[in-house]
C-alpha positions in Angstrom: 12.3 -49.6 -49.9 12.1 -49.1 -45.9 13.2 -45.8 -46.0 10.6 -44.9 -48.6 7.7 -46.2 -46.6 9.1 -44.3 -43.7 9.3 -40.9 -45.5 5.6 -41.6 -47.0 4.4 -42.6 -43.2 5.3 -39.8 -41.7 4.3 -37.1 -44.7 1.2 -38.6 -44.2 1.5 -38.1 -40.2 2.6 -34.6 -41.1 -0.2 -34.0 -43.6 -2.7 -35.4 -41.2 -1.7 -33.5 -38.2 -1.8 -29.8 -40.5 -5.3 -30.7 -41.8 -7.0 -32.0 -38.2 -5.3 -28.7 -36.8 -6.7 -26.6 -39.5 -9.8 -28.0 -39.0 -9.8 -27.1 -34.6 -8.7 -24.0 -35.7 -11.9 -23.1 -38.5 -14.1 -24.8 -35.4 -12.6 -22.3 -33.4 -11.4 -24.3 -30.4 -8.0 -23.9 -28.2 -5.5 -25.9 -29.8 -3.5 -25.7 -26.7 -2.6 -24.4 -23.2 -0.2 -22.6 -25.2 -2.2 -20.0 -26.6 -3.3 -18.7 -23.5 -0.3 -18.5 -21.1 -0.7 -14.7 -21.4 2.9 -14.2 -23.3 1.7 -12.7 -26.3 3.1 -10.0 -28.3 -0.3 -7.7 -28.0 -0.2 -4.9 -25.5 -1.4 -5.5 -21.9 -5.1 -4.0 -21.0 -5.7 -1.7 -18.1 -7.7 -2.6 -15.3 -9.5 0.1 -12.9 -12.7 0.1 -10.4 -15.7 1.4 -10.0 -16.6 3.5 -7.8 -13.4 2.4 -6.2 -11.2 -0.6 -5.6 -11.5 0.3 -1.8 -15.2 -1.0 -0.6 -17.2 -1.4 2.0 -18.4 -5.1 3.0 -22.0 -5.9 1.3 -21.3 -3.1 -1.4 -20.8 -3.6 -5.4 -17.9 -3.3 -7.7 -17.4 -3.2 -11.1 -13.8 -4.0 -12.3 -13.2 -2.4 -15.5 -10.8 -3.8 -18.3 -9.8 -2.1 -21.5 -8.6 -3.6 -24.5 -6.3 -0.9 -27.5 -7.5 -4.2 -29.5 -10.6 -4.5 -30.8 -12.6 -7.4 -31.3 -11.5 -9.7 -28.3 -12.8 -11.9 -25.6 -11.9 -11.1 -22.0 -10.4 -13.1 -19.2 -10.0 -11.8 -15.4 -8.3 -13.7 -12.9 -7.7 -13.1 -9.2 -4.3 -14.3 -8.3 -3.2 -16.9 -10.9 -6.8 -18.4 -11.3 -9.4 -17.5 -14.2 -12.6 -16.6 -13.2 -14.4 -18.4 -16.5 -17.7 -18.5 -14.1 -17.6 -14.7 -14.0 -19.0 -13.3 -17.7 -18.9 -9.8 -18.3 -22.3 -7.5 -17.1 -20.9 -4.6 -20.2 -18.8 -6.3 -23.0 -18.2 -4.0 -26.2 -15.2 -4.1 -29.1 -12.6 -3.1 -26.4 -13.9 -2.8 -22.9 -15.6 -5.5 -20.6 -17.2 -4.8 -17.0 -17.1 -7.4 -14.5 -19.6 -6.9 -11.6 -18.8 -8.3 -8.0 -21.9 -8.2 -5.8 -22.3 -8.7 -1.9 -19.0 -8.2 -1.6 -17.3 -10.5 1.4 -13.8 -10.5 2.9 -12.9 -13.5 -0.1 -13.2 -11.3 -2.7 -10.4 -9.1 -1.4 -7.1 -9.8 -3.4 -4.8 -9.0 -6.6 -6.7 -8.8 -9.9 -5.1 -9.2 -13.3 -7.2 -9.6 -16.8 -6.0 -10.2 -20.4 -7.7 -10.6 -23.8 -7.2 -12.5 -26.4 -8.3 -12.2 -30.4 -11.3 -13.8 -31.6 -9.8 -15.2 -34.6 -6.8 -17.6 -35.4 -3.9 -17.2 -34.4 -5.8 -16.9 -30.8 -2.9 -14.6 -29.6 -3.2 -13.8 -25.6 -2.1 -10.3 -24.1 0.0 -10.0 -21.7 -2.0 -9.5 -17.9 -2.9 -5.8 -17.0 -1.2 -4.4 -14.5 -2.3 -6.0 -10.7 -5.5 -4.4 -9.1 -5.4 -4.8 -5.5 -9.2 -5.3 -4.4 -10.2 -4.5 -0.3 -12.8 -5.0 1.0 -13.2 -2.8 4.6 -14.0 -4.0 7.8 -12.1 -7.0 9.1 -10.1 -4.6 12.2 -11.4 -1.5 13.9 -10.6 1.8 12.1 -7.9 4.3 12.3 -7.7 7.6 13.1 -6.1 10.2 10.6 -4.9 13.8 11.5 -3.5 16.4 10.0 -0.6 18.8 11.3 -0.5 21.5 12.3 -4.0 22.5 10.8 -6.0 21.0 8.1 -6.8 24.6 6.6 -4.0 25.7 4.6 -3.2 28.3 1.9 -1.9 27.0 -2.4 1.4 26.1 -2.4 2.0 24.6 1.8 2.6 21.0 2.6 -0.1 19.2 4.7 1.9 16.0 6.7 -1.1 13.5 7.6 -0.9 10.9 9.8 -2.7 7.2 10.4 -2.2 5.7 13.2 -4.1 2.0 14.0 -5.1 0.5 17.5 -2.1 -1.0 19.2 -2.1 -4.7 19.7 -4.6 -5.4 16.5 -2.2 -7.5 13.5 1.3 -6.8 12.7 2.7 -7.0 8.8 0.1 -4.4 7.4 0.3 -1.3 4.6 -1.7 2.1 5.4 -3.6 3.4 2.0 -5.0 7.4 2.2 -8.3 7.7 0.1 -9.4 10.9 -1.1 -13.6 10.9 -1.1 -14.1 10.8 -4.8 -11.3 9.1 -6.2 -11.5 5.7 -7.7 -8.1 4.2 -5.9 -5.9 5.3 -3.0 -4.0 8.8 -3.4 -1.4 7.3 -1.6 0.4 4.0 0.0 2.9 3.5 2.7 4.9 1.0 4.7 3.9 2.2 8.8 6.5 3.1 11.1 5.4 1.5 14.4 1.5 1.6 14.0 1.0 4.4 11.8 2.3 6.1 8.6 3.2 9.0 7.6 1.4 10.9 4.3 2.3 14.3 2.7 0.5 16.6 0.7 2.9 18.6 -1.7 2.4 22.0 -2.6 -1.4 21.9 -2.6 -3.7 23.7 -4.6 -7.6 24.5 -4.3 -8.3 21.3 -6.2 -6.8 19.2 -3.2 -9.7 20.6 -0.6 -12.0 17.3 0.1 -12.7 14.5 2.6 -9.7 12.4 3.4 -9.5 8.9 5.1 -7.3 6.1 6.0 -7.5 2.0 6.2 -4.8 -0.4 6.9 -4.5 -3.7 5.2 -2.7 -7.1 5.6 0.0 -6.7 2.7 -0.3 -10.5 1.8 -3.3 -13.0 1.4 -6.1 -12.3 2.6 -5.5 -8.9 2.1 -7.9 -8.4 4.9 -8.6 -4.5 5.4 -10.1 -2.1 8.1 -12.8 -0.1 8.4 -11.7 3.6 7.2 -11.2 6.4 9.4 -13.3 9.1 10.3 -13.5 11.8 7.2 -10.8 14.8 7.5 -11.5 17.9 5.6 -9.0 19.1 4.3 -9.5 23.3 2.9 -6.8 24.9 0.4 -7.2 28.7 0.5 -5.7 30.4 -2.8 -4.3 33.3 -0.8 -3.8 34.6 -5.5 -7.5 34.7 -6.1 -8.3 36.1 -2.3 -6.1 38.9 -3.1 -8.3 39.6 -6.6 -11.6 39.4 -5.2 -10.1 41.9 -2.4 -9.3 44.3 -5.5 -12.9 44.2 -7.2 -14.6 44.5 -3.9 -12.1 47.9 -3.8 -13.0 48.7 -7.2 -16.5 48.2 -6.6 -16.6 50.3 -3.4 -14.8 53.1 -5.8 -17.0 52.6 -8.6 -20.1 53.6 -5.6 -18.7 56.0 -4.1 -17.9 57.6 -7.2 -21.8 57.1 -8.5 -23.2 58.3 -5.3 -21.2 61.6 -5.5 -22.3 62.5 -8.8 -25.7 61.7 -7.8 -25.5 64.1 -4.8 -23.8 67.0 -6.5 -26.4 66.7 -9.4 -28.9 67.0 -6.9 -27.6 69.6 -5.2 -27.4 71.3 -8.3 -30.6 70.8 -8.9 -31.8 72.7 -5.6 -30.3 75.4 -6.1 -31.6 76.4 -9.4 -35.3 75.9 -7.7 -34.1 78.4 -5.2 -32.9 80.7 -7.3 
């Protein structure tokens, strides 16, 4: 007789627990911390910034994450916190924007975001790779050079090199930026105070404006102001060589006109002599 109460008390636990869970779930709350510890089986977004995840103090950014799920809500978080207070500016089926203005040295830092679907289960992504946000001006700028020339022909190395003020911190990363480009071309561990970059077997499309910054490597992630802009010109000796040959061909092509013209004319005076 016990054991029959027992089994009917706790069907009725059982049967009570499935329906007030079904009804959270149609009500569409979070059932648990569980649903969003980011260990899902969906695919991890991709996070990237706009105009660049290097910026200036004072400026604006827009941190970019992209879903291959449609139909989800966003989360970003900087370090392990979630920044609910931040909504997306842009959110569409698959992509939200997330605007930092008046930037300050606080909003440098690591960046992550996830998404998770709209409907039950409530399955979370796993984070997006880690965005590392700087925010420029906290230590006096570098100075970047190139050896032995920054003009160079297709196909030559360019070594670069950044070298910080002596005496300023100690424990920092150099990044080079490339004017145009959304995130560094390159990162490096210094040797001393400066690092050394490397431009391998260039081509035309690697002429621009180069700079440097350093950064603290850890929290705060506390970041320079950038060097002075390098140019860097990439001749293509290739397409010299063929714009030398229809100059030639040109010249020919005159010559050859102005010949004709001058024997026609000659031509032409003699039968008025005659």
């Amino acid at each position: 007789m016990i054991s029959q109460f027992l089994f009917l008390l706790c069907f009725d636990i059982f049967r009570c627990h499935n329906w007030l869970e079904g009804l959270l779930l149609a009500s569409g709350l979070c059932l648990s911390q569980r649903d969003m510890t980011g260990d899902g089986p969906l695919p991890k977004p991709s996070l990237s910034a706009w105009p660049s995840s290097v910026v200036p103090l004072k400026s604006n950014v827009i941190l970019r994450c992209w879903s291959p799920t449609r139909n989800v809500n966003f989360a970003l978080k900087k370090g392990r916190i979630t920044m609910w207070s931040l909504e997306p500016c842009n959110l569409t089926e698959n992509l939200a924007e997330f605007l930092l203005t008046d930037l300050h040295q606080g909003n440098a830092g690591e960046y992550t975001c996830e998404y998770y679907t709209i409907l039950s289960p409530y399955t979370t992504s796993q984070p997006s790779d880690v965005l590392l946000l700087l925010v420029t001006g906290g230590f006096p700028k570098p100075s970047l050079q190139a050896y032995p020339s920054r003009n160079v022909t297709a196909g030559k190395k360019v070594p670069l090199r950044c070298q910080k003020p002596y005496n300023v911190v100690d424990y920092v990363r150099f990044s080079l930026l490339k004017e145009g480009m959304s995130e560094p071309i390159r990162d490096w561990r210094p040797l001393g105070n400066m690092a050394g970059f490397s431009l391998q077997n260039v081509t035309v499309k690697d002429t621009g404006n180069y700079s440097c910054v350093y950064y603290q490597k850890s929290s705060p992630f506390w970041a320079s102001h950038p060097s002075d802009s390098l140019e860097i010109w990439v001749t293509d000796l290739t397409a010299s060589q063929g714009n030398n040959e229809c100059l030639l061909e040109l010249d020919l092509l005159i010559l050859t006109v102005s010949c004709r013209i001058f024997t026609l004319s000659s031509m032409e005076n003699s039968s008025r002599t005659r």
